[in-house]
MARRO-938254 format. One record per residue (C-alpha): residue in three letters; x, y, z. Coordinates in nm, 2 decimals, decimal comma. Last residue first. Example, Ala and Ser with C-alpha at 12.3 -4.5 7.8 and 13.67 -1.06 7.14 Angstrom:
(kelum "ser" (1,37 -0,11 0,71));
(kelum "ala" (1,23 -0,45 0,78));
END
This chain:
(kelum "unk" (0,64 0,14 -3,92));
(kelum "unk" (0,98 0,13 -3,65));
(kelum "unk" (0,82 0,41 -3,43));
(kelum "unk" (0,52 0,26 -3,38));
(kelum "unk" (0,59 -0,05 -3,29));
(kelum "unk" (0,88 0,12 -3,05));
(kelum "unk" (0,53 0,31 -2,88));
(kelum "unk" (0,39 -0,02 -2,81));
(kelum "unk" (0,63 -0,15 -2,65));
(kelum "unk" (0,73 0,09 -2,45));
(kelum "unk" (0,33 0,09 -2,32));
(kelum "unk" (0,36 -0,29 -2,26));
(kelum "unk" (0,70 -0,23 -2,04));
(kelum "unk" (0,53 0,02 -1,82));
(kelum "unk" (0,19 -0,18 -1,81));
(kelum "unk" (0,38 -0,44 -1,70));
(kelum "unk" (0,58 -0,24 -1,47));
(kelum "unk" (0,29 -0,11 -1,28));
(kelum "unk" (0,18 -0,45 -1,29));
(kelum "unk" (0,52 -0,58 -1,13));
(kelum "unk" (0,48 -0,29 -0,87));
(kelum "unk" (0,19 -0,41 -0,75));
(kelum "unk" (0,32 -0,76 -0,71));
(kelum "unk" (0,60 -0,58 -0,46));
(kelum "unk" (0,30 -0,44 -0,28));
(kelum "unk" (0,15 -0,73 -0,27));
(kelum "unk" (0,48 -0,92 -0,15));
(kelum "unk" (0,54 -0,66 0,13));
(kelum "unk" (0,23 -0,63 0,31));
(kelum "unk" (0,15 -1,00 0,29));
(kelum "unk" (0,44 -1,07 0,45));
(kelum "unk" (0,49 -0,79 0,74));
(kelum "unk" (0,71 -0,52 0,85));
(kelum "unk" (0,72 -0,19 0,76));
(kelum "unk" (0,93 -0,07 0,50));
(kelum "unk" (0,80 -0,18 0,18));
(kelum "unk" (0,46 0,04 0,17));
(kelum "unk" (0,46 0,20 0,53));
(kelum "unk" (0,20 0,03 0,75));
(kelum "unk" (-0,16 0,16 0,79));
(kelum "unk" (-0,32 0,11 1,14));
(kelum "unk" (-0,53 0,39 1,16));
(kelum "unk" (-0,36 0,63 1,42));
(kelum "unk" (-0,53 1,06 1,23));
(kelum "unk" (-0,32 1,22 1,05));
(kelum "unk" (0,00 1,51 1,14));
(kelum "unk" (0,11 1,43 1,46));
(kelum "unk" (0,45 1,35 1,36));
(kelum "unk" (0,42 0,96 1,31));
(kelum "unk" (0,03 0,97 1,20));
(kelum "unk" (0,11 1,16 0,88));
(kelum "unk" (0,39 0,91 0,78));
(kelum "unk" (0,14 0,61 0,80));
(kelum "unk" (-0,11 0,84 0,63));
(kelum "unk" (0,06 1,01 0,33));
(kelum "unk" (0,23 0,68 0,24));
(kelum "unk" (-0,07 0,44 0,26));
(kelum "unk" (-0,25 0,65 0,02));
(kelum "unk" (0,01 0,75 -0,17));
(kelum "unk" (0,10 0,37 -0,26));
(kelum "unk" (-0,28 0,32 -0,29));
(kelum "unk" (-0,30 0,60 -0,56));
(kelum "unk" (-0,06 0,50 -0,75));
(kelum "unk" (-0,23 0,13 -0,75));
(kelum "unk" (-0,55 0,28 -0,86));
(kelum "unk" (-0,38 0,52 -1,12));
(kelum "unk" (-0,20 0,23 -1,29));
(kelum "unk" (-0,48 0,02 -1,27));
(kelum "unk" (-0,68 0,31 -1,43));
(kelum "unk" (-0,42 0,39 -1,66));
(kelum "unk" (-0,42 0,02 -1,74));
(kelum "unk" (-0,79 -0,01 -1,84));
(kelum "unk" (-0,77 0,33 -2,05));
(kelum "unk" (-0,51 0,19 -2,30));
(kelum "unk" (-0,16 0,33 -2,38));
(kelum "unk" (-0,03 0,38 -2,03));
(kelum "unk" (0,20 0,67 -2,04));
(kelum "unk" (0,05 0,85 -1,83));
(kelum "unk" (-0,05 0,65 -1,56));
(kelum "unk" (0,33 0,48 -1,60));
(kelum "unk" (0,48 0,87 -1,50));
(kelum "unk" (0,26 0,84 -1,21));
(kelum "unk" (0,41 0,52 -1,09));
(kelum "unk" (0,76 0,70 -1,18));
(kelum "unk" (0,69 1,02 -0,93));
(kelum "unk" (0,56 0,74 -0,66));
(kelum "unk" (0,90 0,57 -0,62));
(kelum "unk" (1,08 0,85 -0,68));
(kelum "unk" (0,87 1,05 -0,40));
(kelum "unk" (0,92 0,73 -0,18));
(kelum "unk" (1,28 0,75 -0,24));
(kelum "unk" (1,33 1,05 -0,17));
(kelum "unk" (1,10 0,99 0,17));
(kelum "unk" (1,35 0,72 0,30));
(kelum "unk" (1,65 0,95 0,21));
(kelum "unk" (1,54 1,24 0,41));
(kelum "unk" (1,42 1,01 0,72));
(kelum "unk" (1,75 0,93 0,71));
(kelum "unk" (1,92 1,29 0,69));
(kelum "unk" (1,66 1,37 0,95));
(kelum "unk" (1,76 1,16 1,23));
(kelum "unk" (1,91 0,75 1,14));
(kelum "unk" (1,77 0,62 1,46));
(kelum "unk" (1,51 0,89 1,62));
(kelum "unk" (1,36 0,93 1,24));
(kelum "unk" (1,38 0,59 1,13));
(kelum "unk" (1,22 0,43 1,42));
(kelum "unk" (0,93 0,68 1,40));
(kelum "unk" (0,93 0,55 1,02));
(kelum "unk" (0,84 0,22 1,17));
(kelum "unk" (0,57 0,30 1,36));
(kelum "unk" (0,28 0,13 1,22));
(kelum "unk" (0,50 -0,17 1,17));
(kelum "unk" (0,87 -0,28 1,35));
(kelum "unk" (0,82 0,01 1,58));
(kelum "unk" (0,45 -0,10 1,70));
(kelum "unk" (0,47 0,06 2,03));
(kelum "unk" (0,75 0,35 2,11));
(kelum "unk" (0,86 0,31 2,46));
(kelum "unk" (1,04 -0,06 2,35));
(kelum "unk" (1,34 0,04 2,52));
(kelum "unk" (1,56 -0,01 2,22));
(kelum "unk" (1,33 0,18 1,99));
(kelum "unk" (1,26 0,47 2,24));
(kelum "unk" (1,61 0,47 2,38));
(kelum "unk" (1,79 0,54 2,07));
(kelum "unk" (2,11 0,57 2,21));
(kelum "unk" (2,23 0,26 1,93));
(kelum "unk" (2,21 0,51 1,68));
(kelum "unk" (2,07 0,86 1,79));
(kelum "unk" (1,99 1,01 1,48));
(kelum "unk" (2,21 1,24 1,26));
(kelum "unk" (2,03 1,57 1,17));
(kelum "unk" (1,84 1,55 1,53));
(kelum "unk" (1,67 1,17 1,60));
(kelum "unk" (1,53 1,32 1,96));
(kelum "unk" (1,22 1,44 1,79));
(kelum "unk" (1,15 1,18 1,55));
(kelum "unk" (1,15 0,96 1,90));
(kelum "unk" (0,98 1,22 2,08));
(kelum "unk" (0,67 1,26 1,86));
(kelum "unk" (0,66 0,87 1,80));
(kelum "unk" (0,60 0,86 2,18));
(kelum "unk" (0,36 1,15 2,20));
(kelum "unk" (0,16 0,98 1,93));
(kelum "unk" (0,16 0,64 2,08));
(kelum "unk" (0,04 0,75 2,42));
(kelum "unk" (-0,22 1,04 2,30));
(kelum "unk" (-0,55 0,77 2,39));
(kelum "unk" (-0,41 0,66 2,69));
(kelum "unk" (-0,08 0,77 2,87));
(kelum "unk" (-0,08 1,13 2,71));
(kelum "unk" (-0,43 1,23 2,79));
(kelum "unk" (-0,49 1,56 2,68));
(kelum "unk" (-0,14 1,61 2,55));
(kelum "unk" (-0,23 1,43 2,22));
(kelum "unk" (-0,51 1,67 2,08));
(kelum "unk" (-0,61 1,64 1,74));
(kelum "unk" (-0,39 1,35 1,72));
(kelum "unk" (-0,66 1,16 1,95));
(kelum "unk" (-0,96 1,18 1,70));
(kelum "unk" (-0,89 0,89 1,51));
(kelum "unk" (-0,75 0,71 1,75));
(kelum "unk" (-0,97 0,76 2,02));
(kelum "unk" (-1,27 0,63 1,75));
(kelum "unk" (-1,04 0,30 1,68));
(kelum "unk" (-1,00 0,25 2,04));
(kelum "unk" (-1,42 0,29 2,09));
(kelum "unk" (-1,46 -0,02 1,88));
(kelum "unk" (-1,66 0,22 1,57));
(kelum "unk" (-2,02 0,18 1,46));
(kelum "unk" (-2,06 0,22 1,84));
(kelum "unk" (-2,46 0,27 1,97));
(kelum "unk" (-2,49 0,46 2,27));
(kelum "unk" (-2,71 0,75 2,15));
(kelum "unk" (-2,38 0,98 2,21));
(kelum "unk" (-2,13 0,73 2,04));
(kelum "unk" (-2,38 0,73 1,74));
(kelum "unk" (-2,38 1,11 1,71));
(kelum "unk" (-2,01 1,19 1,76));
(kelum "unk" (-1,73 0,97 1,57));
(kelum "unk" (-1,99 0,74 1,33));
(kelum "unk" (-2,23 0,99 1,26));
(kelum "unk" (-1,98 1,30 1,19));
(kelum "unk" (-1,75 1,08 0,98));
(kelum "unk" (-2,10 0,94 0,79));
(kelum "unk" (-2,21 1,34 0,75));
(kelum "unk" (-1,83 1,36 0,57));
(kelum "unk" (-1,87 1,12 0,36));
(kelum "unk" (-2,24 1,21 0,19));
(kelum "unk" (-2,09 1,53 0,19));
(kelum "unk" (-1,77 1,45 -0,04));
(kelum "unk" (-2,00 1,22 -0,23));
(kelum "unk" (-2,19 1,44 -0,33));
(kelum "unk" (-1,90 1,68 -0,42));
(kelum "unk" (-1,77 1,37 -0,59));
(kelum "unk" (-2,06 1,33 -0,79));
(kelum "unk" (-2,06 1,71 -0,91));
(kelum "unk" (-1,75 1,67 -1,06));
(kelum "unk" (-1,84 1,45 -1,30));
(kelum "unk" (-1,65 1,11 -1,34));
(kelum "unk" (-1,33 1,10 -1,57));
(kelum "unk" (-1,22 0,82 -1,52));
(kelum "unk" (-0,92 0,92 -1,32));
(kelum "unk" (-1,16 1,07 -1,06));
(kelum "unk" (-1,38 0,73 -1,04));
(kelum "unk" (-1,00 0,51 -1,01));
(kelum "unk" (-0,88 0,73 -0,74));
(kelum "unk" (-1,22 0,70 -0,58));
(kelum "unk" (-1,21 0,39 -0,54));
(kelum "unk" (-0,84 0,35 -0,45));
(kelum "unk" (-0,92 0,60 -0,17));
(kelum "unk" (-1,20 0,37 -0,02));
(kelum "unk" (-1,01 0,06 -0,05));
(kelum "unk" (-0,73 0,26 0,14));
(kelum "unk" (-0,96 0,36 0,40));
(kelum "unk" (-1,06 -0,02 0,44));
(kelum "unk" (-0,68 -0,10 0,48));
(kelum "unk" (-0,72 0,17 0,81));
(kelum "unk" (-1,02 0,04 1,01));
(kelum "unk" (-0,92 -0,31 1,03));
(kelum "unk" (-1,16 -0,46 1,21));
(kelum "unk" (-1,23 -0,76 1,12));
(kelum "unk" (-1,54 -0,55 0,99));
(kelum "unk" (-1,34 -0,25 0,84));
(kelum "unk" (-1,22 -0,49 0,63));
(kelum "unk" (-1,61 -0,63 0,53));
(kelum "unk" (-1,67 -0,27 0,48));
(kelum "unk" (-1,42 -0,20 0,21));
(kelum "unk" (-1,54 -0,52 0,05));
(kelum "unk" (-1,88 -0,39 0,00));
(kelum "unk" (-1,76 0,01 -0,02));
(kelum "unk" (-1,58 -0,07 -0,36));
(kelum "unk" (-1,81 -0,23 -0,56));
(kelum "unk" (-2,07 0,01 -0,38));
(kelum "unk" (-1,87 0,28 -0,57));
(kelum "unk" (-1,87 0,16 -0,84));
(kelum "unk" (-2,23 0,07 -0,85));
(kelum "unk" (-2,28 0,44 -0,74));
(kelum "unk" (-2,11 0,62 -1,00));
(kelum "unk" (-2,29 0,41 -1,31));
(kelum "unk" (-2,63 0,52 -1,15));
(kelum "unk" (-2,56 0,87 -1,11));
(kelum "unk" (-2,48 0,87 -1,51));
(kelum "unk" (-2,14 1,09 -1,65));
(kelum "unk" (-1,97 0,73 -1,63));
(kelum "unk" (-2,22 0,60 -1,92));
(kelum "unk" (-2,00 0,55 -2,23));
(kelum "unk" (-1,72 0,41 -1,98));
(kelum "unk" (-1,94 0,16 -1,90));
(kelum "unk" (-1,70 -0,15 -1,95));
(kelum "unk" (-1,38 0,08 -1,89));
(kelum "unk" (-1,57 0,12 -1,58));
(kelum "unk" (-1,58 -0,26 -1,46));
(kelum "unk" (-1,25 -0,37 -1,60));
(kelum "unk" (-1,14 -0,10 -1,39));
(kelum "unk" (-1,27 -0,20 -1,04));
(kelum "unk" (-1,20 -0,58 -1,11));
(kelum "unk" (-0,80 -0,45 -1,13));
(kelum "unk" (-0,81 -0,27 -0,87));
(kelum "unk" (-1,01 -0,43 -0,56));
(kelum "unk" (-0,77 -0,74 -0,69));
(kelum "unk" (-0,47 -0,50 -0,58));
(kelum "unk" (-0,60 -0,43 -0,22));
(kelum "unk" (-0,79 -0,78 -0,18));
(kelum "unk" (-0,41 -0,89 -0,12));
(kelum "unk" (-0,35 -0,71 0,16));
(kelum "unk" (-0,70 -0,77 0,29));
(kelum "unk" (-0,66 -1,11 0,30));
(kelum "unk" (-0,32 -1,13 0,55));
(kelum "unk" (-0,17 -1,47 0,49));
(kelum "unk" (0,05 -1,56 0,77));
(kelum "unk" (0,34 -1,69 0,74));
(kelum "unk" (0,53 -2,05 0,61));
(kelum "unk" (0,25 -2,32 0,66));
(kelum "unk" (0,02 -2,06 0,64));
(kelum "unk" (-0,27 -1,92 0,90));
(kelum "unk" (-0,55 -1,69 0,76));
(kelum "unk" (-0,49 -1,36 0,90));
(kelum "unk" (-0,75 -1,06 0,97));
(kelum "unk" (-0,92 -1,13 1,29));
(kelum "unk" (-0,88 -0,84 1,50));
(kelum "unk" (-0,88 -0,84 1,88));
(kelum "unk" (-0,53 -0,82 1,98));
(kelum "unk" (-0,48 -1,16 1,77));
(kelum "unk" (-0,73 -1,39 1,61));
(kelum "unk" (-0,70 -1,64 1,34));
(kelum "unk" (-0,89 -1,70 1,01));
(kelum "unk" (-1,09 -1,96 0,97));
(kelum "unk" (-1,46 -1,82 0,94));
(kelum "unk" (-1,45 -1,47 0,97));
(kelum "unk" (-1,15 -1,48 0,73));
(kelum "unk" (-1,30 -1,65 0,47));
(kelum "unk" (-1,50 -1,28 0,37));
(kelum "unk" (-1,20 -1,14 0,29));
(kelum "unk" (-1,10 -1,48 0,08));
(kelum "unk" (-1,44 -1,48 -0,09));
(kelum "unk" (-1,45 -1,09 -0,16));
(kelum "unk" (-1,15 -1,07 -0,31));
(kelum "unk" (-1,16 -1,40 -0,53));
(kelum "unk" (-1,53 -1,26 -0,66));
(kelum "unk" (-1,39 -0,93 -0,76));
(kelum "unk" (-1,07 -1,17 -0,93));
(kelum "unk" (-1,36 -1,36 -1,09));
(kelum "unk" (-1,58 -1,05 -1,23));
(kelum "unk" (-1,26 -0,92 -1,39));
(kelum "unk" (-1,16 -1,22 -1,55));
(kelum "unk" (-1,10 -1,11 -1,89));
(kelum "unk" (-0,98 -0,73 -1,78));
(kelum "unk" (-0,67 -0,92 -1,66));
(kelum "unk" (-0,55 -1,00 -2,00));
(kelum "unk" (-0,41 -0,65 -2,06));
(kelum "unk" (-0,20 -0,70 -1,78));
(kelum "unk" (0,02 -0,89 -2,04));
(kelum "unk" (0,28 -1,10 -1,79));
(kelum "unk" (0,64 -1,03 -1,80));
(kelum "unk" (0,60 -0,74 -1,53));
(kelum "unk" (0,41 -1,02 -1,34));
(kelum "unk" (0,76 -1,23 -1,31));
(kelum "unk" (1,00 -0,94 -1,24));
(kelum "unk" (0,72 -0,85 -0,95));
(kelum "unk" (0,70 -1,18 -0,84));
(kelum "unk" (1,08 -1,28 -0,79));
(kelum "unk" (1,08 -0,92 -0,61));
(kelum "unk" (0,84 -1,05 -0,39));
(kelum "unk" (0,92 -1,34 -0,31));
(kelum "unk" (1,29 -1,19 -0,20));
(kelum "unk" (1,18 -0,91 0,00));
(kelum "unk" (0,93 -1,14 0,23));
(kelum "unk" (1,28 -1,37 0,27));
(kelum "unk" (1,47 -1,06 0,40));
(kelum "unk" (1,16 -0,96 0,56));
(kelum "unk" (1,18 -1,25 0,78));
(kelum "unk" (1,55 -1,27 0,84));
(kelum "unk" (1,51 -0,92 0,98));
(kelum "unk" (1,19 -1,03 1,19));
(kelum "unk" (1,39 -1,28 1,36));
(kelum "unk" (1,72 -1,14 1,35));
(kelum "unk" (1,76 -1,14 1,77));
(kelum "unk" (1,62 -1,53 1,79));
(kelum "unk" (1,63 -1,60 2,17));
(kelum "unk" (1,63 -1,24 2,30));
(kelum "unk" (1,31 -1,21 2,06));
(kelum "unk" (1,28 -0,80 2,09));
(kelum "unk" (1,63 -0,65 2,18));
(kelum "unk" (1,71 -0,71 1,76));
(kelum "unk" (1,39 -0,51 1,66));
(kelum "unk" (1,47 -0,16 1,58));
(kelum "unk" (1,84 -0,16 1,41));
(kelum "unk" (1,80 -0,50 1,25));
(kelum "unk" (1,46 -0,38 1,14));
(kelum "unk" (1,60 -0,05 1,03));
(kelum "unk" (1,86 -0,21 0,80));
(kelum "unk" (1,60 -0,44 0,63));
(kelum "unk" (1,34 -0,20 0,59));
(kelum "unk" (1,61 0,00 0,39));
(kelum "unk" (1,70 -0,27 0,16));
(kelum "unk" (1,33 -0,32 0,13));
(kelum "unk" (1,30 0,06 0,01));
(kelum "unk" (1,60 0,10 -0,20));
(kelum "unk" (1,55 -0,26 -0,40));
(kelum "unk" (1,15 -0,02 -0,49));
(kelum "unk" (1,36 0,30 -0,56));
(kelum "unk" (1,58 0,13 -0,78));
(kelum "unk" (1,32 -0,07 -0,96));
(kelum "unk" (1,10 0,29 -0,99));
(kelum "unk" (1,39 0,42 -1,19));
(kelum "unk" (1,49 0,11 -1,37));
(kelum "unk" (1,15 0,09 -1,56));
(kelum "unk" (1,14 -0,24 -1,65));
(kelum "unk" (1,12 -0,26 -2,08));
(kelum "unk" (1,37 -0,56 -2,10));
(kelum "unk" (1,43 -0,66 -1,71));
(kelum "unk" (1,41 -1,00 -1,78));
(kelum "unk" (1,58 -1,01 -2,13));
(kelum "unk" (1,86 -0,83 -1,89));
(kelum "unk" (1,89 -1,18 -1,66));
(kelum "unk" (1,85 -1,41 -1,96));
(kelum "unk" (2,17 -1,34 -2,08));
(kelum "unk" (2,18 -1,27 -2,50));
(kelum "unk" (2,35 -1,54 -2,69));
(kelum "unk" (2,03 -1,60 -2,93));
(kelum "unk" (1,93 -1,25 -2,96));
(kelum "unk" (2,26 -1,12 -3,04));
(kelum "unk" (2,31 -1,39 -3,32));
(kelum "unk" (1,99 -1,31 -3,49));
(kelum "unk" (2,11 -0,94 -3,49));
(kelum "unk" (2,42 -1,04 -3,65));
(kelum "unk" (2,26 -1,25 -3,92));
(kelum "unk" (2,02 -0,95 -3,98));
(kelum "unk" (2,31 -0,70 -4,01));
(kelum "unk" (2,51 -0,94 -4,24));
(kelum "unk" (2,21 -0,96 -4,47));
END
């Protein structure tokens, strides 16, 4: 009796602030706070020279960006993702509608057309279409699990994710359509799909790389804006024309390069002379490196391997096949973008445009990814849960 009275009273006087992180993994938290508190510092170090007028105008920015988004992540983690499966036809719907509502009102800049215009930023479809891609994707093979060893089961899911993917690639935006891509097949490979369709589609892939880089080019016809095909094909030789197609390589090159152990701090003549392009995005951990040298480019991978180690840890631990799968597409998303973006700063992957989750600048960037992470710790918290039930009968 005394114990129950006791535990009633705990419940009713406990602070709201810890009931909201109940069942968060703290781990990944950290390492997600890390990241933006991080992006923050580099901005301020990269981008002060760059509005004379406003000098913490992109720091501000991401400070707010940062903020959203950690409101929406504590806010989805309280949500059961379980739910989402319901409406998986209307959130594959919702992606494709606002992707494809870009070509009609969204705005233009350096050639792309991937922003629709907010009172307060600018909302960046594709971003968003990232996570939805996700979730409608597994609702849709947990519904034909029975029949994932079929052909014909592989290549609907796959066509559910080349349709939007290609619509990105459209805008263009060569480099968030890779990442639909790698989310679909994240999401086939977790669900178990033969390995014999993924050597199919291994080849199938690689004769479209050869057409689109080498046959199509040579009969004239461009299924790639010739910048996108030099910068695909420009890190496998960057000295052969370092003021065109090599120009941003060599420059992130020398910027890592120059950091040392220690970085250059306010010597940092690549960042603060504006020699390396797109440091506040694409380039970002270039920034990093010349700034803060190795020991911060050390710290900013650590905690992208935490960060990445605990999303894997949720895949496993998720108690249902649907949120293993979101858990696994959004995984590998984060990889994704992480492997690539960091690739492309030494010379390692192929320039397609993908920013670094949490650190490089940008809205819709930065609260999707944050809204990621609130699933990841829904189905996190759900799975904890579960297994307490289970414990306690």
């Amino acid at each position: 009796m005394y114990a129950s009275s006791l535990a009633t009273r705990s419940r009713g006087t406990a602070r709201p602030f810890p009931r909201l992180l109940a069942g968060l993994d703290p781990l990944m938290l950290l390492a997600s706070v890390g990241l933006i508190a991080a992006s923050v510092v580099v901005l301020g170090e990269a981008t002060t020279g760059d509005i004379p007028s406003q000098p913490y105008y992109y720091v501000w920015r991401q400070v707010a960006y940062g903020a959203v988004g950690c409101a929406l992540m504590l806010a989805i983690s309280r949500i059961d993702y379980a739910r989402l499966r319901e409406y998986r036809n209307g959130i594959y719907l919702a992606t494709l509608g606002s992707i494809i509502a870009v070509f009609a009102i969204g705005s233009a800049s350096r050639g792309s057309r991937r922003w629709i215009e907010l009172p307060f930023f600018n909302l960046q479809p594709s971003e968003l279409g990232k996570l939805l891609l996700v979730i409608a994707l597994a609702g849709f093979v947990v519904d034909n699990v029975r029949r994932l060893n079929e052909r014909q089961t592989t290549v609907r899911v796959l066509l559910l994710g080349l349709v939007p993917a290609t619509l990105v690639v459209a805008q263009p935006d060569l480099g968030t359509g890779l990442v639909y891509v790698a989310a679909t097949i994240a999401i086939l490979f977790l669900a178990g799909t033969r390995w014999s369709h993924f050597v199919v589609l291994a080849c199938v892939g690689s004769l479209v790389a050869v057409f689109a880089l080498v046959v199509a080019p040579a009969v004239g016809v461009e299924v790639l804006k010739p910048y996108q095909r030099d910068r695909l094909t420009a890190f496998l030789h960057p000295s052969a024309d370092p003021r065109a197609e090599g120009y941003q390589i060599n420059q992130s090159l020398t910027a890592i390069g120059s950091g040392g152990k220690t970085g250059r701090g306010e010597d940092a003549t690549q960042t603060k002379l504006n020699f390396l392009p797109e440091h506040h995005t694409d380039f970002i951990f270039a920034v990093v490196g010349e700034v803060f040298g190795f020991i911060g480019a050390a710290l900013v991978l650590s905690l992208y391997a935490l960060l990445i180690w605990r999303a894997l840890r949720v895949v496993t631990l998720a108690k249902t096949l649907f949120g293993a799968l979101v858990a696994g597409g959004i995984t590998a998303m984060l990889m994704f973008q992480v492997f690539v973006n960091v690739g492309m700063t030494i010379g390692l992957a192929p320039i397609t445009g993908v920013p670094l989750p949490l650190l490089s600048y940008g809205g819709s960037s930065v609260i999707v990814t944050f809204m990621s992470l609130g699933l990841l710790q829904s189905i996190h918290a759900r799975s904890r849960e579960l297994s307490l039930a289970k414990a306690v009968a």
